[in-house]
C-alpha positions in Angstrom: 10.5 -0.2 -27.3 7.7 -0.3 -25.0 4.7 -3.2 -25.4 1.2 -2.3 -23.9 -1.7 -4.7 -22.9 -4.8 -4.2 -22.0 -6.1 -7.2 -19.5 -9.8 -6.6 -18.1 -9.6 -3.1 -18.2 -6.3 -2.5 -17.0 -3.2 -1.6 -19.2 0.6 -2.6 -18.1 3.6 -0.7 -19.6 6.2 -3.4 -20.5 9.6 -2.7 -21.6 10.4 -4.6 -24.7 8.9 -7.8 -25.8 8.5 -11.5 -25.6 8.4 -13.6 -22.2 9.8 -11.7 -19.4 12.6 -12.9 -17.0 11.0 -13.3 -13.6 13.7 -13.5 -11.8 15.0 -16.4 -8.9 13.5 -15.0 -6.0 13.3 -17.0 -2.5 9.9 -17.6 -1.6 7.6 -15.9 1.2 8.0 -12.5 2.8 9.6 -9.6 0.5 9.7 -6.7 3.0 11.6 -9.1 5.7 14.2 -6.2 5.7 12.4 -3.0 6.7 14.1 -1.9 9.4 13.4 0.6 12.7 14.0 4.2 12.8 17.5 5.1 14.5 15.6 8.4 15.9 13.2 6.1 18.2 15.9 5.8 20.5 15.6 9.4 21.3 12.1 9.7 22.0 12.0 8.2 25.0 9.8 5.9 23.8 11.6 2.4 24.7 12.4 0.2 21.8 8.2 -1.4 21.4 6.5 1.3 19.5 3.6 1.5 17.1 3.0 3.5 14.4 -0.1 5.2 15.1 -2.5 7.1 12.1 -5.7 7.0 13.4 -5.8 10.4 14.0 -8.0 11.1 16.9 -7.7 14.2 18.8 -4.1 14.8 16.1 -3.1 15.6 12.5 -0.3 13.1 11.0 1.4 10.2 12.2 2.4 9.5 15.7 4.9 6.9 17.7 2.6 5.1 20.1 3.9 3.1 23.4 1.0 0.2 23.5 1.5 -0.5 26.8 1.6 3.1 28.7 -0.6 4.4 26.2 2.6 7.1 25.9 2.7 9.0 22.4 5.2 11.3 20.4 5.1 13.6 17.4 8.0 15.2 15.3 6.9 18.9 14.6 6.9 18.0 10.8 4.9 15.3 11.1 1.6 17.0 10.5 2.8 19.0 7.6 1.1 16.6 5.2 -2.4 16.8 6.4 -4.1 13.8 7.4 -1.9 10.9 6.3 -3.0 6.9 5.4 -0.6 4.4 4.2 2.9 4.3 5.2 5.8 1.9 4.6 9.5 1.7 5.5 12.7 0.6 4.0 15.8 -1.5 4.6 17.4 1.8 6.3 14.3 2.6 8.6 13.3 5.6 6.8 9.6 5.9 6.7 7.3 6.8 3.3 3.8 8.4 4.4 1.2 9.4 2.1 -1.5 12.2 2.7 -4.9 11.2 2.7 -7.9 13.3 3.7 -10.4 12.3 6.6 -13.6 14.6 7.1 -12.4 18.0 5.5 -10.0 19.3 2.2 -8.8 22.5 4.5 -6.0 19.8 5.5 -5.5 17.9 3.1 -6.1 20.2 -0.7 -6.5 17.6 -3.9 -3.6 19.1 -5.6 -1.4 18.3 -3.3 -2.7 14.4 -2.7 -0.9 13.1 -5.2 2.6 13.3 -3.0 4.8 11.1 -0.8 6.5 12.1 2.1 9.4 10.4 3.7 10.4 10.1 7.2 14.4 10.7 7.8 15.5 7.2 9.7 18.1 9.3 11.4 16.0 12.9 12.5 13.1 11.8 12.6 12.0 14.9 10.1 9.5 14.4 7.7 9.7 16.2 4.2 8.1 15.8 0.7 10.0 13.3 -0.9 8.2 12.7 -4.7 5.4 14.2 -6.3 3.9 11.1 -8.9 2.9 12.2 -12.2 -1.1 12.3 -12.4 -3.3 10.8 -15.5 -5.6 14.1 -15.1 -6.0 17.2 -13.0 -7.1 16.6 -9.4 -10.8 17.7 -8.6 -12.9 18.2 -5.4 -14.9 15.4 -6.6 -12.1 13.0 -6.3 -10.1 14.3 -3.3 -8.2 11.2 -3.1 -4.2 10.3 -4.1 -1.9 8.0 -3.2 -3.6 5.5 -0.8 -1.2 2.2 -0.6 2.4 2.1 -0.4 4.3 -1.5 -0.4 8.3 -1.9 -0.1 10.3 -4.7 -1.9 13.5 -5.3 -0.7 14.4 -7.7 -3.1 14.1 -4.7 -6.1 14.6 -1.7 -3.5 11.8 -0.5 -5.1 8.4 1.3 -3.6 5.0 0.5 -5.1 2.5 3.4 -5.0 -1.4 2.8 -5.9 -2.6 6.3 -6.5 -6.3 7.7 -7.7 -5.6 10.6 -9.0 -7.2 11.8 -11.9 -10.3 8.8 -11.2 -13.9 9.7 -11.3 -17.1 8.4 -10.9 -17.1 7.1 -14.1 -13.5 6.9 -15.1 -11.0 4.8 -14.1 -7.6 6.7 -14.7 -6.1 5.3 -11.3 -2.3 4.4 -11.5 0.2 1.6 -9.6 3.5 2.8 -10.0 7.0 1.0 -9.3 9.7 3.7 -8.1 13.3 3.1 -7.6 14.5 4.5 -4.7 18.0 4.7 -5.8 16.8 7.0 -8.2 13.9 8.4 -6.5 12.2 7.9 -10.0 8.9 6.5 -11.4 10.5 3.4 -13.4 7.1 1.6 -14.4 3.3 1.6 -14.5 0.0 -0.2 -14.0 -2.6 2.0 -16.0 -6.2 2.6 -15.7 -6.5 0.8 -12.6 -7.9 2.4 -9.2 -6.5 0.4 -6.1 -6.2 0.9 -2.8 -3.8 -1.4 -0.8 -0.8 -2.8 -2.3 1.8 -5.8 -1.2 4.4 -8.1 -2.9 4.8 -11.5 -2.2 7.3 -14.1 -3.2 5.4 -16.9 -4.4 6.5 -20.6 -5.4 7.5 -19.9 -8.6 7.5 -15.6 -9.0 7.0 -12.3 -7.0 3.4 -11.3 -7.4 1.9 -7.5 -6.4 -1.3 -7.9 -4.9 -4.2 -5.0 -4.9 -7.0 -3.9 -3.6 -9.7 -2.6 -6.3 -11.1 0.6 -4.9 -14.6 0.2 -6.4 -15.7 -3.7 -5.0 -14.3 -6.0 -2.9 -11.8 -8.0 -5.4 -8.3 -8.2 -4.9 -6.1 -9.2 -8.1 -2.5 -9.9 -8.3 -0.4 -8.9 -11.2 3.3 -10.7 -12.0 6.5 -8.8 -11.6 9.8 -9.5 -13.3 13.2 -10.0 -12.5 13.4 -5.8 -12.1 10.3 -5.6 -10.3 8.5 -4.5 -13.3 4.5 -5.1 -14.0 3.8 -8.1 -16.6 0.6 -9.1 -18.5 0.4 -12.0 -16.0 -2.9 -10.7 -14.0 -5.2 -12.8 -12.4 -8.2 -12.4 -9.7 -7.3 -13.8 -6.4 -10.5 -13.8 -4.2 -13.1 -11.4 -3.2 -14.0 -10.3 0.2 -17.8 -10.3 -0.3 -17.5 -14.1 -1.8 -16.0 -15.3 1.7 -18.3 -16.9 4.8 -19.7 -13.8 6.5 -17.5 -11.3 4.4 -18.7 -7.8 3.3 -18.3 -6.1 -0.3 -15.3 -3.7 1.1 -12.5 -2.8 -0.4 -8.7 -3.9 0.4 -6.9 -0.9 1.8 -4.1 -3.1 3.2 -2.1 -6.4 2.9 0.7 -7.7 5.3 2.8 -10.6 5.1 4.4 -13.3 7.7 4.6 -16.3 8.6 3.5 -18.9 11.6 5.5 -21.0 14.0 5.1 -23.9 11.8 6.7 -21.8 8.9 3.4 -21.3 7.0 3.1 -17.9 5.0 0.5 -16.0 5.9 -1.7 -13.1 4.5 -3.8 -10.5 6.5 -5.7 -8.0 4.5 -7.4 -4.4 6.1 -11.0 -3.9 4.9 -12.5 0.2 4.5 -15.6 0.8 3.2 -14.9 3.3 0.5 -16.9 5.5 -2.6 -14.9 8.3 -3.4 -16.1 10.4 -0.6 -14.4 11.7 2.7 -14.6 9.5 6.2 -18.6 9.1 5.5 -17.2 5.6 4.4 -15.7 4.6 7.4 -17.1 1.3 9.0 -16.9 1.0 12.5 -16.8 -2.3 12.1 -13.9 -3.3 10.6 -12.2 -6.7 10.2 -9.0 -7.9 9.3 -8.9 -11.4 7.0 -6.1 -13.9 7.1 -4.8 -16.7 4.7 -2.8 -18.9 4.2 -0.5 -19.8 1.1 -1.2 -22.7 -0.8 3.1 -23.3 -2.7 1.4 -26.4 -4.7 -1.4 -24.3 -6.1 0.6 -20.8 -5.8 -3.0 -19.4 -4.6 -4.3 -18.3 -0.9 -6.8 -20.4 1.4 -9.3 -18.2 3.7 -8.3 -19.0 7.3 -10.9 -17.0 9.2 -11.8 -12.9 9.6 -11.5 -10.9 13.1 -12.3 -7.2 14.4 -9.2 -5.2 13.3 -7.7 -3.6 16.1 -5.9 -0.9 14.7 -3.1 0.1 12.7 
């Protein structure tokens, strides 16, 4: 039996009922495992290398050498388009999903909706999963997937997509795939996100997101499974912090500090359902610190983001 709610505008698909089981797991960082490609040793490359999607002057994703500036490109790896978030898993094999910049030709509606994964061992990119849409993809909402989060404690991948989403309706979707399955397991309903992460907290592991329409970022509860509760709450938003701007989230990281704090930086974009018209020049990146006692995160100052 499945048990809906409906919490603010957003609905969450629960398998079965009463208080859910959330699980014992060890507070801070849930994608600690995420290891590196096994191809980078053949590129040449050395061992410190970026992944780059900023897409200037290329189509896809890149390796990047920060310090010669040095760059290299599998031949598959523009067979998505243009491409946005990206994540990878305990065996170094990279999840890319495409997302159009300044023209559909690239990057067709129909086909937004898809991830792409990155062989750890070949280096060859191929479509991996196509996620089930609420409604029919249109010009006027060219977007797809646009976050992508790995759990290592669940082996799970989380997926915000805004497929089917219009100007007036909200028929985005967060979905929780297995990987050993390669399956859609799980849901978060009419709700249109951009960036996605997981965090261990004190007491549970939390999904944080983006909303793709102001600058709030909300947090839902996940269970033992990795599955969405009815446990949602609004963490903070950007445009109610000193100097912030009424962005949306596009992406979360996690880590932590020399002195063992865990720590939160979040990517701001400026989006509207439009193509790169949105993009602001001058974005920042936000950090924060994790408050166990309160289970909640403390601003600890924004800077100019310098990149992927």
């Amino acid at each position: 039996m499945q048990k809906r709610y409906v919490v603010l505008g957003l609905m969450v698909l629960l398998a079965g009922c009463g208080k859910p089981d959330v699980g014992n797991f060890k507070p801070g960082v849930a994608d600690a495992c995420r290891a590196m490609p096994a191809f980078i040793a053949k590129t040449g490359l050395g061992s410190r290398v970026a992944i780059d999607t900023q897409q200037q002057g290329y189509v896809g994703l890149r390796l990047l050498q920060p310090e010669s500036g040095q760059a290299w490109q599998h031949p598959t790896w523009d067979d998505a388009g243009h491409v946005g978030a990206f994540a990878r898993d305990r065996e170094g094999n990279i999840y890319v999903a495409p997302t159009p910049e300044v023209s559909l030709a690239e990057n067709p509606p129909a086909l937004q909706n898809r991830i792409y994964r990155i062989d750890a061992k070949t280096g060859e990119m191929a479509q991996w999963l196509e996620l089930p849409a609420a409604a029919p993809a249109s010009s006027s909402n060219p977007f797809g997937v646009m976050g992508l989060f790995y759990d290592c404690d669940t082996h799970s991948l989380y997926a915000s997509s805004l497929a089917g989403s219009g100007a007036r309706q909200v028929l985005g979707r967060i979905y929780r795939i297995d990987m050993a399955t390669k399956t859609v397991v799980n849901q978060l309903d009419n709700t249109d996100a951009l960036g996605v992460g997981v965090f261990n907290g004190a007491t549970q592991k939390r999904l944080y997101f983006g909303a793709a329409r102001s600058s709030d970022v909300y947090s839902v509860a996940l269970d033992a499974k990795g599955d969405f509760t009815d446990d949602l709450r609004h963490e903070f938003a950007l445009a109610s912090l000193p100097d912030g701007n009424s962005t949306s989230v596009r992406k979360f990281s996690f880590g932590q500090d020399q002195q063992g704090q865990f720590l939160m930086q979040v990517k701001e974009a400026e989006f509207g359902f439009r193509l790169m018209a949105e993009n602001n020049p001058h974005k920042r990146m936000y950090r924060f610190v994790y408050q166990a006692v309160q289970d909640s995160w403390q601003f600890a100052g924004a800077t100019p983001e310098a990149g992927e």
